[in-house]
FILO-962327 format. One record per residue (C-alpha): residue in three letters; residue number from 0; chain; x, y, z. Coordinates in pm, whole numbers, plus 50000, padded with zeros to 5 digits. Example, Ala and Ser with C-alpha at 12.3 -4.5 7.8 and 13.67 -1.06 7.14 Angstrom:
[node "ala", 0, "A", [51230, 49550, 50780]] [node "ser", 1, "A", [51367, 49894, 50714]] 
end
This chain:
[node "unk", 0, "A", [90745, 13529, 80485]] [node "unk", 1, "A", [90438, 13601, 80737]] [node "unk", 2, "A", [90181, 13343, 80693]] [node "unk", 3, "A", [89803, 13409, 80617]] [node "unk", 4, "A", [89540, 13384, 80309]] [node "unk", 5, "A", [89682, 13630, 80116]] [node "unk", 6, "A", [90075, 13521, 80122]] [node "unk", 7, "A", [90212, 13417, 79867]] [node "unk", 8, "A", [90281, 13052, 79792]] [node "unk", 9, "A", [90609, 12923, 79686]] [node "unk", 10, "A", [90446, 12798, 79396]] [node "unk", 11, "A", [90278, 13140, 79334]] [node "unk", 12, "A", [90657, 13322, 79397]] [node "unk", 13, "A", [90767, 13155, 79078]] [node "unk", 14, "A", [90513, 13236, 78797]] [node "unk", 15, "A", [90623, 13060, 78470]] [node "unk", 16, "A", [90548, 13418, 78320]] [node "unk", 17, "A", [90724, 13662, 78537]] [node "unk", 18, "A", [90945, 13845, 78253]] [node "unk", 19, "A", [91242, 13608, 78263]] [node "unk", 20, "A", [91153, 13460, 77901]] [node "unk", 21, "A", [91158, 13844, 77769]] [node "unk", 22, "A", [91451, 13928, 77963]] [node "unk", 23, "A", [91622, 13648, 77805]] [node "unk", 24, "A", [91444, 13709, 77406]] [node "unk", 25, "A", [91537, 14087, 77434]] [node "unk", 26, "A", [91868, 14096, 77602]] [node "unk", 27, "A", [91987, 13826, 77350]] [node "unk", 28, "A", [91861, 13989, 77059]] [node "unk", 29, "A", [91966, 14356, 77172]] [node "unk", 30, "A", [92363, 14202, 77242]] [node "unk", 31, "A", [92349, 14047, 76876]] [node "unk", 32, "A", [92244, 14337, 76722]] [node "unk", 33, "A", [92541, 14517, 76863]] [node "unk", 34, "A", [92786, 14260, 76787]] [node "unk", 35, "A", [92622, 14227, 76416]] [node "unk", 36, "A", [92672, 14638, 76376]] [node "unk", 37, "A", [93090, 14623, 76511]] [node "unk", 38, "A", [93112, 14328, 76280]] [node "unk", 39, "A", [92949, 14489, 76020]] [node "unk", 40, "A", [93176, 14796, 76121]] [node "unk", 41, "A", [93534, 14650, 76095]] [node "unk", 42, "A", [93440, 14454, 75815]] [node "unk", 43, "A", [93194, 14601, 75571]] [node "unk", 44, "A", [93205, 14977, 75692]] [node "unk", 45, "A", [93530, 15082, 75647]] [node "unk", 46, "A", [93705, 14967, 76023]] [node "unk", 47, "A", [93746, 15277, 76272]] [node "unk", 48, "A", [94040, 15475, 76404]] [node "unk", 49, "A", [94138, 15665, 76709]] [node "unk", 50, "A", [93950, 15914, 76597]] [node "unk", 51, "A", [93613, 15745, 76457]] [node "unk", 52, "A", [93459, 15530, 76160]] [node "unk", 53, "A", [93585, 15624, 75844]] [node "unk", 54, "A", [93258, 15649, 75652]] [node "unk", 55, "A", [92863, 15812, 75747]] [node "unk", 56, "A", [92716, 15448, 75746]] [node "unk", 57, "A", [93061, 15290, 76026]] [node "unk", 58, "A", [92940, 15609, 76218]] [node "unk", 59, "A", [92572, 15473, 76230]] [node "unk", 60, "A", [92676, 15132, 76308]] [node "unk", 61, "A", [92932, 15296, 76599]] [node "unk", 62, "A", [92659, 15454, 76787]] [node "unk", 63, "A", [92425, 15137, 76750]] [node "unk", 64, "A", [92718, 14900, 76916]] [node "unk", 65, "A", [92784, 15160, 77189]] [node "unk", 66, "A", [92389, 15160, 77297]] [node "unk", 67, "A", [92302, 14837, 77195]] [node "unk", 68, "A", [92598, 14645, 77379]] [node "unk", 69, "A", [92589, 14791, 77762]] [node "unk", 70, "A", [92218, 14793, 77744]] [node "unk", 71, "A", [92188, 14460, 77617]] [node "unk", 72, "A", [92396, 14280, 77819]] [node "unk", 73, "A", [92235, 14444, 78166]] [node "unk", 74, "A", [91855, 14325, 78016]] [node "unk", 75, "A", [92034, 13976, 77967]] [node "unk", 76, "A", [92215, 13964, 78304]] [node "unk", 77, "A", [91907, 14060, 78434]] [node "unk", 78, "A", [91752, 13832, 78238]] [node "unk", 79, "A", [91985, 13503, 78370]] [node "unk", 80, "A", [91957, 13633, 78766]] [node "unk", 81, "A", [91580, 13590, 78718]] [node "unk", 82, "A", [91614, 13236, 78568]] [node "unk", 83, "A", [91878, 13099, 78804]] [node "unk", 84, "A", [91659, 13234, 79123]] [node "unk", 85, "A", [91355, 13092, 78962]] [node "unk", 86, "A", [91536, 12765, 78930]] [node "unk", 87, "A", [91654, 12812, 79277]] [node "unk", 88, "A", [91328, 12802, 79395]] [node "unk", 89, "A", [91138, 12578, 79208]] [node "unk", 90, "A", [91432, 12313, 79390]] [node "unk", 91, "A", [91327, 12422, 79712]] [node "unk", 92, "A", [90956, 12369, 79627]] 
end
């Protein structure tokens, strides 16, 4: 890291707001909101088959597992890389 008045500091490299927090809040609530729709699916909606959900409403809750999961879980993985390398280096500093 080139040295100089305008480098960054380690202490500076880890800002307690840098996104993690809302990476974490989001991803977290995103993933539960798919798992709450399949739930909500195989329980309350009818279930699905090979060849879909059974009823207008399991179709709904389908689609909003299949975007909500995947996207989800990359903003939480995301979400838990940023934490563990801000933890990383606030150890080294």
């Amino acid at each position: 890291m080139p040295e100089g008045p305008f480098a960054p500091t380690r202490r500076e490299a880890a800002q307690p707001d840098d996104g993690t927090r809302q990476l974490l809040q989001w991803g977290a609530s995103i993933v539960g909101s798919g798992l709450a729709a399949a739930l909500l699916l195989i329980t309350v909606l009818g279930g699905f088959s090979p060849t879909g959900a059974s009823t207008n409403t399991g179709w709904f809750a389908l689609i909003v597992a299949l975007v909500c999961l995947p996207f989800g879980s990359l903003l939480l993985g995301l979400g838990v890389a940023k934490w563990l390398r801000n933890r990383s280096i606030a150890r080294r500093g």
